[in-house]
N, C-alpha and C positions, 0 to 999 in steps of 0.2 A: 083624624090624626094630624098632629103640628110636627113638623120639621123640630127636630131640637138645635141648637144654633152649637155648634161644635166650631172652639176656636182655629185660626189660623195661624197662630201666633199665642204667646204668654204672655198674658196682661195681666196681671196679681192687682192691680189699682192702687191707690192710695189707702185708699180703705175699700172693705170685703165691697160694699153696695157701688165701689166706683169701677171693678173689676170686669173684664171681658171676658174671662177663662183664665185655662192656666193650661200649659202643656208639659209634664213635669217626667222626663227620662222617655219621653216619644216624639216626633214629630210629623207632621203633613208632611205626603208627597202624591203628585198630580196622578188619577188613575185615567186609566184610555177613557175616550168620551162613548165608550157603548157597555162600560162597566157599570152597577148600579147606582156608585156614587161617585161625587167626583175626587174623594180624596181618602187614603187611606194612613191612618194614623200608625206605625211602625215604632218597636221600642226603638231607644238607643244602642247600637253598638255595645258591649259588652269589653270584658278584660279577659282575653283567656292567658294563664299563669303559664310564663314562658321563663324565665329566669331568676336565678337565686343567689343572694348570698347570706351573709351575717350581718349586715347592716341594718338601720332602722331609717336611715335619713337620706334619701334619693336627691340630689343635687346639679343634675345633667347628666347629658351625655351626650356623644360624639362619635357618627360611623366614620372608619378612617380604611378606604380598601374592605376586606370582610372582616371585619373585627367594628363592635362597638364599645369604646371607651365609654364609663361610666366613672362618675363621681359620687360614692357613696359615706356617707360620713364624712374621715378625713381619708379615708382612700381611693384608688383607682382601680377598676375591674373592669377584664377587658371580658366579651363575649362572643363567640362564633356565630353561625349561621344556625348551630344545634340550638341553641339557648342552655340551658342547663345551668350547674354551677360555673360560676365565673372565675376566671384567673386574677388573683391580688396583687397586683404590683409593687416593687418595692417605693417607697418614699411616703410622705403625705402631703393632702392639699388642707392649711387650717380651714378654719371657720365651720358655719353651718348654716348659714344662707345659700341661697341657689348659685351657682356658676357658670359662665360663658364660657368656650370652648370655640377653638376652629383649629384648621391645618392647611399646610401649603402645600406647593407642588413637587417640594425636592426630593431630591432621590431618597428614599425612605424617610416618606413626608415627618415634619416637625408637628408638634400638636401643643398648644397652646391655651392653658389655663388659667383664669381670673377669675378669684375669690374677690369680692366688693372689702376691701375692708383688713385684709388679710392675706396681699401682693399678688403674685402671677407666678408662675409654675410651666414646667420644658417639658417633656417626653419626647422618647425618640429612640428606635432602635439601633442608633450605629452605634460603635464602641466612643466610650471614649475618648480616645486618641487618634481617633480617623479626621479624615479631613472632606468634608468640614465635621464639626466635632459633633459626639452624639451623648444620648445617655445611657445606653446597654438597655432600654424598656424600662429603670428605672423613674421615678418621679421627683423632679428637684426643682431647685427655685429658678424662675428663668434669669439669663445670665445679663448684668450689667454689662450696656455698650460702649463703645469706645467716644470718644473726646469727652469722658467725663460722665457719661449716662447713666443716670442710677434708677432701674427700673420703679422700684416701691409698690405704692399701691392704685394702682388702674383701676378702672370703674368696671373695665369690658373688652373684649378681644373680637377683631375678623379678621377676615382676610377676602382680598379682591386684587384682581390683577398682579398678581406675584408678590406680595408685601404683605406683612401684617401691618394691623391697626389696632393702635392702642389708647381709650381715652379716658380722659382723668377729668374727677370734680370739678379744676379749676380752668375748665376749657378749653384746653390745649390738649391735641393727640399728635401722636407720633407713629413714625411708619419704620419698619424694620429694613434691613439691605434686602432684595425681590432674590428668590428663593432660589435664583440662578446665577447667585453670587458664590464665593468662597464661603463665607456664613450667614447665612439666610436669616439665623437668629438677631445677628448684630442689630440695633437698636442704634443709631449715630445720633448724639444730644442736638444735632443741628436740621435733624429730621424732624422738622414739627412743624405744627400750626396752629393757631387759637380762631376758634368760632369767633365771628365776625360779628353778627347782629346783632346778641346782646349776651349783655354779660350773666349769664344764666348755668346752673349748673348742669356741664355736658355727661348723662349717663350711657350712651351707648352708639356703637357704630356702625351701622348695618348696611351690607350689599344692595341695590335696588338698581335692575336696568343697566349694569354694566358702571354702577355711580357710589358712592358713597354717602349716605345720610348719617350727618352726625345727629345725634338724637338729643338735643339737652328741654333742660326742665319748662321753657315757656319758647322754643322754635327748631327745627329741624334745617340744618342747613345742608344743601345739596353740593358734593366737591366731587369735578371727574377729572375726566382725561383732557388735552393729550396730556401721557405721562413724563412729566420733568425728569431732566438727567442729574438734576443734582438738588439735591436741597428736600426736603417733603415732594411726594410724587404728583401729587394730586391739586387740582387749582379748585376757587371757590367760583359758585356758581352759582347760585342763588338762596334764596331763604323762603322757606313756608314760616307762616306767621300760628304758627300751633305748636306746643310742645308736646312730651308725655309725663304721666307720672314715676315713672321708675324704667327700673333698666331691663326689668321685663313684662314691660308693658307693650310691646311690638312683635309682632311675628306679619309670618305672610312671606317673607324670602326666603321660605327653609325649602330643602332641595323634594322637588315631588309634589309642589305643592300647585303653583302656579295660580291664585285666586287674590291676587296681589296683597297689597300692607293692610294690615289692620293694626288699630293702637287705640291705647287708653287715652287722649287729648289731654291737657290740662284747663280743659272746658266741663272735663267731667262728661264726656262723652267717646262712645268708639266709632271711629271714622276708620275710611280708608282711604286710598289715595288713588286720584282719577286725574292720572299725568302727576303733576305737581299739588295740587290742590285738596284739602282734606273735605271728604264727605263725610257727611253727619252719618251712621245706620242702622245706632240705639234709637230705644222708645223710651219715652217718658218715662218708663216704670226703672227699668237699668240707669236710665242716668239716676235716680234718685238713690239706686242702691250706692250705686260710685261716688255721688257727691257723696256721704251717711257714714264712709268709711273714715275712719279715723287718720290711717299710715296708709294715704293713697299708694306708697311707694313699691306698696307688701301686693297689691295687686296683680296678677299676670296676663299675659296674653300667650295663646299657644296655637297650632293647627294641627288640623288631620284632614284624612281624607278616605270615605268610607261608603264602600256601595254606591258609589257614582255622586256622594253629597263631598264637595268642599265642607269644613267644617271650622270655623274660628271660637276659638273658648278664651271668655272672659270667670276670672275665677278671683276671688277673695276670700278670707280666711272661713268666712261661715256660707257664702252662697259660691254659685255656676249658673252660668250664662252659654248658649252657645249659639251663634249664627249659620244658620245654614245658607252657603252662598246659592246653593242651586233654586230656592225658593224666595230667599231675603227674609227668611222668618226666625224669629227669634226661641229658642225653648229652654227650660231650666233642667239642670241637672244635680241628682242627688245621690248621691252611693249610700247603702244600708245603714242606718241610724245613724247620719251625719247628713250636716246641709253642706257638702260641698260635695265635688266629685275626685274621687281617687287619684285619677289620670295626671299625671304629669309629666310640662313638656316633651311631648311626643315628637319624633322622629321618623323619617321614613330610613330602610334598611333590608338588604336583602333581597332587592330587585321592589314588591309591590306592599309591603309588611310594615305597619306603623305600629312602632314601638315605644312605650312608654313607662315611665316609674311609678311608682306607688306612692301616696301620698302617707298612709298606711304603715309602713316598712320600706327596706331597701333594697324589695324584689323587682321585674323588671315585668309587663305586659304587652301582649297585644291585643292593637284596639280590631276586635274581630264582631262584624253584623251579624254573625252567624252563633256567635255567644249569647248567649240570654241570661247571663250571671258578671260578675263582678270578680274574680278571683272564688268562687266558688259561695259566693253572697247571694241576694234577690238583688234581680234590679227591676224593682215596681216600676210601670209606667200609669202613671197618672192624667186624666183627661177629667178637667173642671170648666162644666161648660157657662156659655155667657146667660145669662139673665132670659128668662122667658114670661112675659106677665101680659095682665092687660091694663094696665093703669086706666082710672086709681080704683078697680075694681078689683077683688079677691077670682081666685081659680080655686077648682076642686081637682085634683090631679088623679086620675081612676088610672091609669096604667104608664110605662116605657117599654117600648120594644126595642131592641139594640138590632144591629148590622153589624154585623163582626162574621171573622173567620173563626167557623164551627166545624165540630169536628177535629180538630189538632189536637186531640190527647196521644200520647204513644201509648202504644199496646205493652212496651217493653219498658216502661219509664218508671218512674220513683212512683209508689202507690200512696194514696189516691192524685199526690199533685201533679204529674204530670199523667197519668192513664186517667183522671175523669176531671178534669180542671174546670176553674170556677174562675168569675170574677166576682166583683163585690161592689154593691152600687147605695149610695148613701142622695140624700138630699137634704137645700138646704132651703126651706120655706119665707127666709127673713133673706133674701138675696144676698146668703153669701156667712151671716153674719157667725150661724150656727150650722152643724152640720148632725142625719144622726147618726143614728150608729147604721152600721153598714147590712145590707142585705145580701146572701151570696148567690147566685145563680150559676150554674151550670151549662158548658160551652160546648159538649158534647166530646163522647168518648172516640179514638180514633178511626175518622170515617162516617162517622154519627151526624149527618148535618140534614135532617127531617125534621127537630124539634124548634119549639121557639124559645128566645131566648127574652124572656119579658118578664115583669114583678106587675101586680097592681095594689090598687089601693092604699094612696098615699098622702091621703086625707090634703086640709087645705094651704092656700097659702097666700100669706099678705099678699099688699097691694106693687112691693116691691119686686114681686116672683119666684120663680124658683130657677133654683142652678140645681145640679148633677155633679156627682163624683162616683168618675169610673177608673179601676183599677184592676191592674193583671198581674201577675209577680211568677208564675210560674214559667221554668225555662223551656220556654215553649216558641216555635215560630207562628207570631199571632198578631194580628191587627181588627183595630176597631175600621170602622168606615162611615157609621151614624146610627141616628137613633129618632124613633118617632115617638111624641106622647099625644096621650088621650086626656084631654083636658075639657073644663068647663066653666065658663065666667061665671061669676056668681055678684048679684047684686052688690 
């Protein structure tokens, strides 16, 4: 029997014959050194359907206290700690691109909204006419500041050290009165700065380290403390020689998260950042999807974090990417009959609970490892292994026996797919090129783990080799761990 070479990582190749595997909605993680194998392959995380509304078009969202503000469409809904239907706010935010979102510290914090394209937006529970002023929970346009400041349209909103930040196309951001003022909201036209380095367009502004990175199209420049008493708060400090490609192409500062920056580069690569300095931690294969992209700008970046995996997701209109920091390996993600993944920018909330939207609709999930469905979908996990041959000789392949966890049917489950479940194993004889139709085998019914789990006779194969295609989709807790074949060279 030969070891079958199960990847560690997703390498699709350039083409099928240049491929290493593929790990597609599972990925490796390390087993004890007295288990039988060293790695067992686990789906992805799941979506269990936590919140609703009437929307179709999921646009962020923001925990503020216990409530999560979302942006759905053109409106705001707020959600508790129940989930369920959500509260509709009065006002709207236009457009239908994604939006940034933050809040500050003041007394029944301000919460601040940026539509790219289509201005910025206030919320806030004080009355009206309180001081400093509020908006009754309604949703309005945020308010032009004094010596002349006319908000418009910003690219992107945060907040760090008692201020908001606000930055615009043409490089210049601006910082609000710090939220321990008379009005926190105020915006002063003489509160500003312009990115230094180069004249590039600044999308976004993000928290890091107690710092500020302004995020523009070809450098990141870094502005902190100490905090100025007058004028823009913040001084410049240095410059990273890397941009990104759009304004959500960065995550890695969201609160819970702690596995630092990740971003899209305008290298066409995802780096993170080790101190100041960007690291490469794409493979050949992702950059090449990133370069292929038409509207780098539409790309994203998001985090989670689940079952002890940091989780960074790289996502484009038709594929998913995801890095798992705890391994450094890379895996693709796919939601039921669509090449991307449903999840959007996710959130932590509610003490330990990462919450996300639907790419789908304008319902709300959690990313839960204990789910084994998608909003009540399959979410196949897929394992395409690397290349097995004896060049430039042909194999005759007489059997595969797998290693997997047997026995995980429930007794009480949906019949037959979860009380006698199966997987389904295909092969591809021309390394990759073709694949056939699928064979199904059975993983044994709850408790049942005496049998073997094997197919034989799978006649021969070029000089190229053969790959494997293994697949599970039922909501099952279940992992591959390897698999052995019986092969033999052939003249």
């Amino acid at each position: 029997m030969v070891d079958v070479p199960f990847p560690m990582l997703t390498a699709p190749g350039r083409v099928p014959q240049a491929a290493g595997g593929r790990l597609i909605n599972c990925y490796p993680e390390t087993l004890p050194k007295t288990a039988g194998k060293p790695y067992g392959y686990w789906r992805t995380p799941g979506l269990k359907p936590w919140a609703t509304t009437g929307g179709v078009n999921f646009r962020g969202a923001l925990l503020v206290n216990n409530l999560i503000y979302a942006v759905i469409d053109n409106n705001v809904w707020t959600f508790s700690a129940a989930g369920g239907a959500g509260t509709l706010l009065t006002g709207t935010v236009l457009g239908t691109g994604p939006v940034t979102m933050a809040r500050n510290n003041a007394q029944g914090p301000d919460i601040a909204i940026v539509a790219p394209g289509n201005g910025a937006y206030w919320i806030n529970p004080r009355p009206v006419a309180s001081s400093p002023p509020g908006t009754n929970n309604a949703v309005v346009s945020y308010p032009n500041g004094s010596g002349g400041f006319i908000v418009g349209s910003p690219s992107a909103v945060t907040y760090l050290l008692g201020f908001f930040f606000f930055t615009y196309p043409n490089a210049q951001v601006f910082s609000s009165d710090p939220d321990t003022s008379a009005n926190p909201t105020n915006i002063n036209a003489l509160n500003f700065a312009t990115a230094q380095s180069k004249p590039d367009t600044l999308y976004r502004p993000v928290p890091y380290n107690g710092q500020l990175l302004l995020c523009g199209a070809n450098s990141i420049e870094v502005w902190g403390q100490p905090v100025n008493l007058t004028g823009f708060p913040l001084s410049y400090g240095s410059t990273i020689s890397r941009g990104v490609v759009g304004i959500n192409a960065i995550a890695g500062h969201d609160d819970g998260f702690g596995k630092g920056i990740f971003f899209v580069g305008d290298d066409a690569k995802v780096s993170t950042l080790s101190g100041y300095t960007p690291t490469p931690v794409s493979v050949p294969d992702l950059d090449l999807k990133i370069e292929a992209e038409p509207d780098k700008t539409v790309i994203t970046t998001a985090v989670y974090v689940s079952q002890g995996h940091g989780v960074a997701v790289v996502q484009g209109p038709n594929w998913c990417w995801e890095y798992d920091t705890t391994l450094q390996t890379w895996h693709e993600r796919k939601s039921h009959l669509v090449e991307y993944w449903r999840g959007m920018f996710p959130l932590l909330a509610f003490g330990n609970t990462w919450v996300c939207g639907d790419r789908k609709s304008g319902n709300l999930a959690v990313i839960d490892g204990n789910t084994a469905t998608e909003f009540g979908d399959p979410l196949r996990m897929r394992i395409e292994t690397g290349p097995l041959h004896a060049f430039p000789s042909k194999i005759r392949i007489n059997a595969i026996e797998l290693y997997l966890t047997k026995g995980v049917g429930m007794a009480t489950g949906i019949d037959p797919l979860q009380t006698d479940p199966d997987i389904s194993i295909s092969i591809s004889r021309d390394g990759g090129q073709t694949w056939s139709n699928p064979r199904v085998v059975k993983i044994g019914r709850q408790s049942l783990t005496d049998g073997r789990v094997r197919s034989a006779i799978w006649g021969q194969a070029q000089n190229q080799g053969v790959r494997w295609r293994l697949q599970e989709s039922a909501p099952l807790s279940f992992g591959f761990m390897g698999a052995d074949m019986l092969v033999e060279q052939l003249r």
